[in-house]
DSSP file (Angstrom, degrees, kcal/mol; ACC not computed):
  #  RESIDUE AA STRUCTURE BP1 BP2  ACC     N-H-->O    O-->H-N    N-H-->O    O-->H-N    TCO  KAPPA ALPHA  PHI   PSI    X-CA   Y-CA   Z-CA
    1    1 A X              0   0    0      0, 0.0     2,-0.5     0, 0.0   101,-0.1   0.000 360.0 360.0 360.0 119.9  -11.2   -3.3   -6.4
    2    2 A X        -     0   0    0     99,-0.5     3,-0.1    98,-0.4    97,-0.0  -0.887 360.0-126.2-107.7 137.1  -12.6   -6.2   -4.4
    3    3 A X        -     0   0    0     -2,-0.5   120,-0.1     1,-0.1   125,-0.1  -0.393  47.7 -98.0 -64.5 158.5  -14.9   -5.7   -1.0
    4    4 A X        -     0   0    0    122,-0.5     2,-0.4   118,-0.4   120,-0.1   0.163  46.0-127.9 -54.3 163.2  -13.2   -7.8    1.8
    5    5 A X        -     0   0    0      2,-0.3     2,-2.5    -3,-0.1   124,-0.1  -0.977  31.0 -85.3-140.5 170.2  -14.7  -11.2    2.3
    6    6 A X  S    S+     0   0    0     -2,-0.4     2,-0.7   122,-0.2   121,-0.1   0.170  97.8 102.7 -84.3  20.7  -15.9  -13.0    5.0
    7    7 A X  S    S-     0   0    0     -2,-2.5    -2,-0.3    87,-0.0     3,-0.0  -0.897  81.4-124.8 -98.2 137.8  -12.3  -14.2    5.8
    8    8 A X        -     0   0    0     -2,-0.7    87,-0.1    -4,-0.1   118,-0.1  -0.254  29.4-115.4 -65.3 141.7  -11.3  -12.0    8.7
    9    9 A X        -     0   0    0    116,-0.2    85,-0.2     1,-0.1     3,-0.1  -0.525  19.6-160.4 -64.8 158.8   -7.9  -10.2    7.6
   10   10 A X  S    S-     0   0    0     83,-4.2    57,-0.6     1,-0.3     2,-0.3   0.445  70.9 -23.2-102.2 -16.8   -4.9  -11.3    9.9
   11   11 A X  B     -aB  67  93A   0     82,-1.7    82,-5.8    55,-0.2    -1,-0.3  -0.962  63.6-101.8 170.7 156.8   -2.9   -8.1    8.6
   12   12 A X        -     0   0    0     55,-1.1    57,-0.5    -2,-0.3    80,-0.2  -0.312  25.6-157.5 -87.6 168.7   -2.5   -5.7    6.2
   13   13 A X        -     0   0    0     78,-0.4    78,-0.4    55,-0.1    57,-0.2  -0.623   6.9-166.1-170.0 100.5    0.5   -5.7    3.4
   14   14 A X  E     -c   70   0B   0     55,-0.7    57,-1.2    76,-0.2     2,-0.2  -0.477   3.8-161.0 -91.1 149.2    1.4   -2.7    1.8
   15   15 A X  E     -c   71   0B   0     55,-0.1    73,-0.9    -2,-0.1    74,-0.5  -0.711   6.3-153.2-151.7 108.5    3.6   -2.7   -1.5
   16   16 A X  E     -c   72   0B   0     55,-3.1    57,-0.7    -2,-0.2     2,-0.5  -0.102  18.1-134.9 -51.6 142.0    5.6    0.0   -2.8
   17   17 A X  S    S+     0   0    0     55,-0.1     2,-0.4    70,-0.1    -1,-0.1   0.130  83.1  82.4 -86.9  40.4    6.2    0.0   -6.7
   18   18 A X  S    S-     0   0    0     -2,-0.5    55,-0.5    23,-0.0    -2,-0.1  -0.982  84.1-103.5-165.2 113.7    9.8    0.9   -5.9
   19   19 A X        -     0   0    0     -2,-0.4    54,-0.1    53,-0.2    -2,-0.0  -0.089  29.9-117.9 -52.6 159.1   12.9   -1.0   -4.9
   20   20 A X        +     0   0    0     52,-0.2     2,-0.4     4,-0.1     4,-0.2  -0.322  64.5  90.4 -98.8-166.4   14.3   -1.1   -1.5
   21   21 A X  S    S-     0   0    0      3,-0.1     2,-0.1     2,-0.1     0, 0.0  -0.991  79.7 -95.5 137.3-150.8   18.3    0.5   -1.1
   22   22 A X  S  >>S+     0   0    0     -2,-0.4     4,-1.3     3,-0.1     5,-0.6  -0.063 125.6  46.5-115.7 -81.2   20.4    3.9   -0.3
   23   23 A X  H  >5S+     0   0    0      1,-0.2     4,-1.4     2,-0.2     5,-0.1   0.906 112.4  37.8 -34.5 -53.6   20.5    4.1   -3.9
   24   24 A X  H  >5S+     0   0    0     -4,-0.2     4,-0.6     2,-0.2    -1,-0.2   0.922 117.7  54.4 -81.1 -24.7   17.2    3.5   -5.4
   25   25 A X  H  >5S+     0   0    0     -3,-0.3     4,-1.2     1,-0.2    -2,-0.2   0.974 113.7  45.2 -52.6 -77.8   15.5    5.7   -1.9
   26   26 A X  H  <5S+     0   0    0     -4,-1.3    -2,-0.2     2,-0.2    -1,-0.2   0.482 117.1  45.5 -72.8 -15.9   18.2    8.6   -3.3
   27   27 A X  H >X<S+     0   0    0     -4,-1.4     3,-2.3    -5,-0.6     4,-1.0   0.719 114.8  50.0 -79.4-106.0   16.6    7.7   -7.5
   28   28 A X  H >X S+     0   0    0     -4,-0.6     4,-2.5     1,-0.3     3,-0.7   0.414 107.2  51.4  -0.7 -68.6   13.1    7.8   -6.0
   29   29 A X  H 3< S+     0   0    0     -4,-1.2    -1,-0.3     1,-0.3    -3,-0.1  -0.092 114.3  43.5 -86.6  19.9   13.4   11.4   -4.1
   30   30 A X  H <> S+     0   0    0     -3,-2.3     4,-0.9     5,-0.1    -1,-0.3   0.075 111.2  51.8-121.7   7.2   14.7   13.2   -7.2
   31   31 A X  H <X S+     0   0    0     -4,-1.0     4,-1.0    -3,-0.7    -2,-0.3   0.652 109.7  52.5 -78.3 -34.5   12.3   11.7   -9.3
   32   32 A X  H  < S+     0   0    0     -4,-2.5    -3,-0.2    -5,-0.4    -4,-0.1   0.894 117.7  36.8 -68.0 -29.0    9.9   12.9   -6.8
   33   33 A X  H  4 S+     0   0    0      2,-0.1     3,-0.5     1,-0.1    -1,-0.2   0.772 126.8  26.5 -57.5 -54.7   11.1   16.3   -7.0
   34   34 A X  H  < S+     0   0    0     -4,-0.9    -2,-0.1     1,-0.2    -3,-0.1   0.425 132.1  30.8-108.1  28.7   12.1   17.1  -10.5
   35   35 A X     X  +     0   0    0     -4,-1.0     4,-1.2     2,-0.0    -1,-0.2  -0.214  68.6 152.5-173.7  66.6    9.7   14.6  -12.6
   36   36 A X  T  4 S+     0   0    0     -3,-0.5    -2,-0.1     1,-0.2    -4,-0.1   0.867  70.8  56.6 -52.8 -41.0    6.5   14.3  -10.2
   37   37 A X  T  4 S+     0   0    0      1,-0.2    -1,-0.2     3,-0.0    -5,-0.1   0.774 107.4  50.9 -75.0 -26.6    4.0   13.6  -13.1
   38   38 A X  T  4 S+     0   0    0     -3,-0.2    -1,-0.2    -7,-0.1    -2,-0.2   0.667  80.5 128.4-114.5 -52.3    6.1   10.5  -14.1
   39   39 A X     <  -     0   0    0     -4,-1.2     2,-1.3    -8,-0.2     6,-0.1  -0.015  45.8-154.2 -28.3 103.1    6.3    8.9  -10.8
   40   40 A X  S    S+     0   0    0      1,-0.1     2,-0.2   -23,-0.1     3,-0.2  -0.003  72.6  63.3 -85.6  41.4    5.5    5.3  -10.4
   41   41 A X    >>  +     0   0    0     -2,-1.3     4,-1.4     1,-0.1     3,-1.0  -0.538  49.2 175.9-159.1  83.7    4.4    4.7   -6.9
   42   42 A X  T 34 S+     0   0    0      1,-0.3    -1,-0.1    -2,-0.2    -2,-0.1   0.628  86.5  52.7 -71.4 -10.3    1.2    6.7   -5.9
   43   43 A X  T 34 S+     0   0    0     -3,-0.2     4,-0.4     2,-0.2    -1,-0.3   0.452 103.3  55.4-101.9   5.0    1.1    5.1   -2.6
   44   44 A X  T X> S+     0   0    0     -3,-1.0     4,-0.8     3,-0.1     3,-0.5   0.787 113.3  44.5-119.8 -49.9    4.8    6.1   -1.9
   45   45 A X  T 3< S+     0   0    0     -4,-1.4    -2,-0.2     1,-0.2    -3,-0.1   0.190 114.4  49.8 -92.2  10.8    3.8   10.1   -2.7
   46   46 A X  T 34 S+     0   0    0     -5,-0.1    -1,-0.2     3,-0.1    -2,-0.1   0.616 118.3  30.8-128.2   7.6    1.1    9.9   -0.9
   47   47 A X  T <4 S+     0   0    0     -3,-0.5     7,-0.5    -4,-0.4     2,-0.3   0.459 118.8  49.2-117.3   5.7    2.3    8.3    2.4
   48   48 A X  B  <  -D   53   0C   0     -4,-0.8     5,-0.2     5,-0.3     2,-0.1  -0.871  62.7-152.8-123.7 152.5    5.9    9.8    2.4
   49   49 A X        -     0   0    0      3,-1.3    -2,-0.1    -2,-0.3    -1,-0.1   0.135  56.9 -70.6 -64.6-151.0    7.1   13.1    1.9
   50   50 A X  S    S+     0   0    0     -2,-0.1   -21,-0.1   -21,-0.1     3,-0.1   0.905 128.2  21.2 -34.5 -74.4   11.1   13.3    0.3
   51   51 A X  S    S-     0   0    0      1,-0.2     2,-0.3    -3,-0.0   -22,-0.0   0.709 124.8  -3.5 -92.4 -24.2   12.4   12.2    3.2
   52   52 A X  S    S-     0   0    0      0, 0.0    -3,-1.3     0, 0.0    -1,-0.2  -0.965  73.8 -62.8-177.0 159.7   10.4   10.6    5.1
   53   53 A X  B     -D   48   0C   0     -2,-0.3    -5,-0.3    -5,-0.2     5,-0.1  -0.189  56.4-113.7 -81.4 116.2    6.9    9.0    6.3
   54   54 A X    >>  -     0   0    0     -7,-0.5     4,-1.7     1,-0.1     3,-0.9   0.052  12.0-139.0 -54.2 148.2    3.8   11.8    7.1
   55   55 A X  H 3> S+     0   0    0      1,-0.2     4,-1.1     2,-0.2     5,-0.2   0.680 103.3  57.1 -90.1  -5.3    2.8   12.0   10.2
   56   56 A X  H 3> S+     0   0    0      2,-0.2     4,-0.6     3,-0.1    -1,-0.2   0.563 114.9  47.1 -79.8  -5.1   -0.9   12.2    9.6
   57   57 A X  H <> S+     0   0    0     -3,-0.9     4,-2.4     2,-0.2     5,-0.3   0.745 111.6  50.7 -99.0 -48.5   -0.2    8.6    7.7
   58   58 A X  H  X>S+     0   0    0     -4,-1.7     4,-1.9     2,-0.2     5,-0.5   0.944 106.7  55.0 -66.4 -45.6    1.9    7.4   10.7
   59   59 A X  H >X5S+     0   0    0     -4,-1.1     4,-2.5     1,-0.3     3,-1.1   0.985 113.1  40.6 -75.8 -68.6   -0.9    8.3   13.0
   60   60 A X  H 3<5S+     0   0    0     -4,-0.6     4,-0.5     1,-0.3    -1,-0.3   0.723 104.1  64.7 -60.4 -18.1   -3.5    6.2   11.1
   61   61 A X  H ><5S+     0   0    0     -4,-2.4     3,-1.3     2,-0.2    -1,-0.3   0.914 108.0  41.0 -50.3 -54.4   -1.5    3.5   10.5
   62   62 A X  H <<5S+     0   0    0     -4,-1.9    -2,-0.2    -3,-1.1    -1,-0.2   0.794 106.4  57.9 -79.4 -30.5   -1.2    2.8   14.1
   63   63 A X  T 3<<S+     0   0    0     -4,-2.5    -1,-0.3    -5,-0.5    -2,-0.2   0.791  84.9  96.5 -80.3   1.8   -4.4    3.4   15.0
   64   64 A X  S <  S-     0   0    0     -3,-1.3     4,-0.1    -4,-0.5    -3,-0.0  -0.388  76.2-126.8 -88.5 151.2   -5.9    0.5   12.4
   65   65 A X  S    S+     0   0    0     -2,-0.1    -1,-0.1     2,-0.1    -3,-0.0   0.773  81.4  90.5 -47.2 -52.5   -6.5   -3.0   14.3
   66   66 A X  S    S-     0   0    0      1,-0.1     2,-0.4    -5,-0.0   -55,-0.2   0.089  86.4-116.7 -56.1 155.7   -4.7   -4.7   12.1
   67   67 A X  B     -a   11   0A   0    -57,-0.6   -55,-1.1   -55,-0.1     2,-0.4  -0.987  44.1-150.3 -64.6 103.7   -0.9   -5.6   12.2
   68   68 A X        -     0   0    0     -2,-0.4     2,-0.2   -57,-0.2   -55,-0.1  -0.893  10.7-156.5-128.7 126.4    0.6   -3.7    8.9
   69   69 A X        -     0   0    0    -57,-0.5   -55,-0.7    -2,-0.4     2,-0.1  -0.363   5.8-162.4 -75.7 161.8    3.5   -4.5    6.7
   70   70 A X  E     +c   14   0B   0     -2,-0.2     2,-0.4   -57,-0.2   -55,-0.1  -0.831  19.4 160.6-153.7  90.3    5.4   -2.6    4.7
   71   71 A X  E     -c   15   0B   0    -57,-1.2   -55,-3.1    -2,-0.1     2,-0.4  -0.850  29.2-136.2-123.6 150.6    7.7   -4.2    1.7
   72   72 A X  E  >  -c   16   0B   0     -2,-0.4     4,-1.8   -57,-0.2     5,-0.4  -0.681  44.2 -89.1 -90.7 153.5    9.2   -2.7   -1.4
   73   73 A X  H  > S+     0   0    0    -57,-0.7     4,-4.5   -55,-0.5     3,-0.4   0.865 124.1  40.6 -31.2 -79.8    9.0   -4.6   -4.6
   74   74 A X  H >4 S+     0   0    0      1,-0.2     3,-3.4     2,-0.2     5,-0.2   0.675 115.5  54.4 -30.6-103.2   12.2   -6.8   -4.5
   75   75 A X  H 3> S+     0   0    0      1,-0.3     4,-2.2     2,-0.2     5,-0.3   0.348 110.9  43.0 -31.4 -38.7   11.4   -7.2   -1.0
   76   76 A X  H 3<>S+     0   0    0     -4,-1.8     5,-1.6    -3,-0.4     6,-1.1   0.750 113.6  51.7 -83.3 -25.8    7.5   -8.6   -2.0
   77   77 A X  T XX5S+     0   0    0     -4,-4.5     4,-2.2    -3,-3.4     3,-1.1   0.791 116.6  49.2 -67.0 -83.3    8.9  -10.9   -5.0
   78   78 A X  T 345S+     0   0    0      1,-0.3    -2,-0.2     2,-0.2    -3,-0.1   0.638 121.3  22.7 -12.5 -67.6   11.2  -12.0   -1.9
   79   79 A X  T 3<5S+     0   0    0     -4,-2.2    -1,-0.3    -5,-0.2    -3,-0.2   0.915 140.1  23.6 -73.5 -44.2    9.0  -12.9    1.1
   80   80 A X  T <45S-     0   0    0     -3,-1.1    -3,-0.2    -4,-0.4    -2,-0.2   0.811  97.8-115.2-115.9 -32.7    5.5  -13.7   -1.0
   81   81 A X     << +     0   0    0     -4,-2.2     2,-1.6    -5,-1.6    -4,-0.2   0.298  48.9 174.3 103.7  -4.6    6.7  -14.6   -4.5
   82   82 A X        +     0   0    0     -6,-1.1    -1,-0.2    -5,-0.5    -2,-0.1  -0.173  26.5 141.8 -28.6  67.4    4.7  -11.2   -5.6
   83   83 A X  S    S+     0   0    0     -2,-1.6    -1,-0.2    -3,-0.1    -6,-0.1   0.594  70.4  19.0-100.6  -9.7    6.3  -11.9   -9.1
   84   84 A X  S    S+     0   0    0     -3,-0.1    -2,-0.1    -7,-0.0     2,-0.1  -0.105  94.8 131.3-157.2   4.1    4.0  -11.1  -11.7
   85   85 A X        -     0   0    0      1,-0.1     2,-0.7     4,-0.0     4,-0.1  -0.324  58.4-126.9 -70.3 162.5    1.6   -8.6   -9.0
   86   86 A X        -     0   0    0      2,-0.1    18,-0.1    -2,-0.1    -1,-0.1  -0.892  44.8-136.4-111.7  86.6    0.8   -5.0  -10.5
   87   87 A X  S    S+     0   0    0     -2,-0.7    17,-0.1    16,-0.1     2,-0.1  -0.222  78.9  77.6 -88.8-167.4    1.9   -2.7   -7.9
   88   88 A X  S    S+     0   0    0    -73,-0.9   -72,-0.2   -47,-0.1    -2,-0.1   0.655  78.5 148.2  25.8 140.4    1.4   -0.3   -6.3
   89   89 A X        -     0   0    0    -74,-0.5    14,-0.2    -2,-0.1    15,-0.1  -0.224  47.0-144.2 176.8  96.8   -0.9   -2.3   -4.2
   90   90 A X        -     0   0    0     13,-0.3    11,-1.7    12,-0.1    12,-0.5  -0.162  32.3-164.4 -78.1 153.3   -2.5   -2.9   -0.4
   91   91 A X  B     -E  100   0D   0    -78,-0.4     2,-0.9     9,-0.3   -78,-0.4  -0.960  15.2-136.3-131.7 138.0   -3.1   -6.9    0.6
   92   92 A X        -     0   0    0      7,-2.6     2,-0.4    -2,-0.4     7,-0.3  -0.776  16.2-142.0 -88.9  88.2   -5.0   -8.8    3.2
   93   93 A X  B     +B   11   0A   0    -82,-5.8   -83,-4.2    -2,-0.9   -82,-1.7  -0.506  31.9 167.3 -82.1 133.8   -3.5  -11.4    4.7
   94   94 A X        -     0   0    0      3,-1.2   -85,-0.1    -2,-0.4   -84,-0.1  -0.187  57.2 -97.5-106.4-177.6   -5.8  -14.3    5.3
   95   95 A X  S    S+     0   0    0      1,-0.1     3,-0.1    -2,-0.1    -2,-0.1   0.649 130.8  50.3 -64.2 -27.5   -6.0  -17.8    6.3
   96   96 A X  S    S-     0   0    0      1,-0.2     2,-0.5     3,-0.0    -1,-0.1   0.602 121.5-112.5 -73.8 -28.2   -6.2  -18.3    2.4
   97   97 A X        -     0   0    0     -5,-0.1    -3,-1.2     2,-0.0     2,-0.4  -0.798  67.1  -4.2 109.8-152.6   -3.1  -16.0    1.9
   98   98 A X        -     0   0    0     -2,-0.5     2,-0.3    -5,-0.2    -5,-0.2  -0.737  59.1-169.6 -86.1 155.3   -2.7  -12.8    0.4
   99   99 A X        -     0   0    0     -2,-0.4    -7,-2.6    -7,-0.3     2,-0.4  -0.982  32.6-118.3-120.7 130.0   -6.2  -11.1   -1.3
  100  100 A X  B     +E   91   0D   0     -2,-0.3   -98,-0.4    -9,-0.2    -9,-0.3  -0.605  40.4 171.3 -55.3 115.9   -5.6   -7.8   -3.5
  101  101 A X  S    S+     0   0    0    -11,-1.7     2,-0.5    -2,-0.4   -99,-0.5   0.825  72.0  13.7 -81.8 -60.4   -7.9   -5.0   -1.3
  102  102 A X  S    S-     0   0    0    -12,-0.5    -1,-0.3  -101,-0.1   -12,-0.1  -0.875  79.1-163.4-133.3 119.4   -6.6   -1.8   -3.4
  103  103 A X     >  -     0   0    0     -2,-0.5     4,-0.8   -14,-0.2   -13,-0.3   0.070  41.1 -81.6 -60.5 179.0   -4.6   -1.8   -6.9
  104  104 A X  H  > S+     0   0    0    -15,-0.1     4,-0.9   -17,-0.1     5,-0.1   0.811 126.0  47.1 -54.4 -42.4   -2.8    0.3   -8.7
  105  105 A X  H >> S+     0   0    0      2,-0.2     3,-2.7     3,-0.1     4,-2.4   0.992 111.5  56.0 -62.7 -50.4   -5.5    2.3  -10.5
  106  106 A X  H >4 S+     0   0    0      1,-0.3     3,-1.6     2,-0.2     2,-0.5   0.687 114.1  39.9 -32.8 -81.8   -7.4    2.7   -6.9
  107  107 A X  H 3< S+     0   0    0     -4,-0.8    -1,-0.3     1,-0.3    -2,-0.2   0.193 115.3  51.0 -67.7   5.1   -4.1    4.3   -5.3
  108  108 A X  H << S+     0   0    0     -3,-2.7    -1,-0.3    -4,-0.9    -2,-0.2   0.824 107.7  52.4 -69.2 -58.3   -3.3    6.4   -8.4
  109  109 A X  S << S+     0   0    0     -4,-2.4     2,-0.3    -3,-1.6    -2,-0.2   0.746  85.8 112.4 -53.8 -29.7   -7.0    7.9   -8.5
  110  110 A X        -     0   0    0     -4,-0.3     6,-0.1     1,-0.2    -1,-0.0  -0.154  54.1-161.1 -67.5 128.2   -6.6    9.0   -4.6
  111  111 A X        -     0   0    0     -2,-0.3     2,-0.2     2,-0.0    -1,-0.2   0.673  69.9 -14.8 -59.4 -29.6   -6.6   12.7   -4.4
  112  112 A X  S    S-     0   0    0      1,-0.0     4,-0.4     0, 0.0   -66,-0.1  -0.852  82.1 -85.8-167.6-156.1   -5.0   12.8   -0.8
  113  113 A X  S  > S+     0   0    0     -2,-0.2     4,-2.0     2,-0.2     5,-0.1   0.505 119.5  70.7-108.7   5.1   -4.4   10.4    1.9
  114  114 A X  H  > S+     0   0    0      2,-0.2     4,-2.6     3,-0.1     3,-0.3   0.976 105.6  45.1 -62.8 -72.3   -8.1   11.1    3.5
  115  115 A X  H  > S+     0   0    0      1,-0.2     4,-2.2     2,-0.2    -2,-0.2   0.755 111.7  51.3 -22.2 -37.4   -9.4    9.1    0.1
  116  116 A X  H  > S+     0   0    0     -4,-0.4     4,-1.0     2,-0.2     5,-0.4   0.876 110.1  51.5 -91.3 -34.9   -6.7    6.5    0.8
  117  117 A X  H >X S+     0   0    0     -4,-2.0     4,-4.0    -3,-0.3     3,-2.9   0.990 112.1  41.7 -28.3 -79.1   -8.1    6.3    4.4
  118  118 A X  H 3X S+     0   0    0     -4,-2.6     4,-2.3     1,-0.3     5,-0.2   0.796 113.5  56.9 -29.5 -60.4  -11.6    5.7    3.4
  119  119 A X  H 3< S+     0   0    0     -4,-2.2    -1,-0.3     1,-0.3     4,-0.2   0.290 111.1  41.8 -48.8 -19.1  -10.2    3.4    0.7
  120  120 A X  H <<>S+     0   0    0     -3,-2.9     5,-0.7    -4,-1.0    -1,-0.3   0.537 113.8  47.8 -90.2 -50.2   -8.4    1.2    3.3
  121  121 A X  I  <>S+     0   0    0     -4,-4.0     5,-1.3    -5,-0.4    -2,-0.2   0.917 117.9  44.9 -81.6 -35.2  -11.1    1.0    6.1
  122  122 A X  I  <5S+     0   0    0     -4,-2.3  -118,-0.4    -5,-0.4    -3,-0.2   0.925 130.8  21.3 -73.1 -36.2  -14.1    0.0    3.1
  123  123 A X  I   5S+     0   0    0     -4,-0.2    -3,-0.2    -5,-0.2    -2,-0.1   0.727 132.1  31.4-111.5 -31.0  -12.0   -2.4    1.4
  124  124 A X  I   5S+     0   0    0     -5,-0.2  -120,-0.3    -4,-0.1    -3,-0.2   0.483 128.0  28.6 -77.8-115.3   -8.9   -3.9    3.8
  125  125 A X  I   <S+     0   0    0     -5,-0.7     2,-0.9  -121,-0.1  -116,-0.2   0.033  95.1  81.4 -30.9 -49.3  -10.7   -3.7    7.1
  126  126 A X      < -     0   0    0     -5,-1.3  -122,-0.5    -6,-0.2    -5,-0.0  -0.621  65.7-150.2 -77.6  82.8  -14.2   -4.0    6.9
  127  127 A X        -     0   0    0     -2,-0.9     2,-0.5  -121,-0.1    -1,-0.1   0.153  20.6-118.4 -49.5-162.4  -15.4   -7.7    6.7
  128  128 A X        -     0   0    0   -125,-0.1  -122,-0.2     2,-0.0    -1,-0.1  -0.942  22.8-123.7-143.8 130.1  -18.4   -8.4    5.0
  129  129 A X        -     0   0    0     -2,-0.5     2,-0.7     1,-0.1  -123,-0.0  -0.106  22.2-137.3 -52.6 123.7  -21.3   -9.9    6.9
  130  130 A X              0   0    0      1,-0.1    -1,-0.1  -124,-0.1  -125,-0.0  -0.813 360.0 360.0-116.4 153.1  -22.7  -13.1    5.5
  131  131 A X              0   0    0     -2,-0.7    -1,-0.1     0, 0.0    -2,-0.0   0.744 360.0 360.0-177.2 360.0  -26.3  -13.7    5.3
């Protein structure tokens, strides 16, 4: 996990480890029910229910400064060339491009989405003063 640096973020870029689809949504939400432990997308169970996105997730999302994306794997090979990235995994977009804020290990180790808060505002959000 690396602290932000002194380039201000332009926007956030969230990336699910999970394809986007009818089909692979309806694979995803019975693997989330009947094989929890197994489940490859920690940021996907811990900002969605089954069906759809918590609203205590929704609420902070919107309140953040930032502009925030939201892409599924395919979709982040598409758009960024995210070919060989380790998702789950949150981004900064800069004048530089994208910067990794939060990994996979971070967003497995959070316990609930208060942790993934914290983890979001200390490392996306927060420049770092230089000096």
């Amino acid at each position: 996990m690396q602290a932000p640096d002194t380039d201000n973020a332009q926007g956030l870029l969230f990336v699910y480890n999970a394809d986007s689809g009818v089909f692979n949504t309806l694979t995803d939400i019975a693997h989330k029910i009947f094989s929890p432990e197994t489940y490859a997308c920690p940021l996907c169970e811990l900002t969605h229910g089954y069906f759809q996105i918590r609203g205590e997730w929704k609420a902070f999302i919107e309140s953040l400064s930032l502009p925030c994306e939201f892409l599924h794997r395919d979709e982040a090979r598409r758009t960024y060339g995210l070919t060989d990235a380790e998702l789950p995994a949150v981004y900064r977009k800069t004048n530089d491009g994208l910067r990794q804020c939060l990994g996979p290990v971070e967003l497995k180790d959070c316990a609930d989405l208060t942790e993934l808060r914290n983890l979001i505002l200390t490392y996306c959000c927060a420049p770092v003063e230089s000096g």
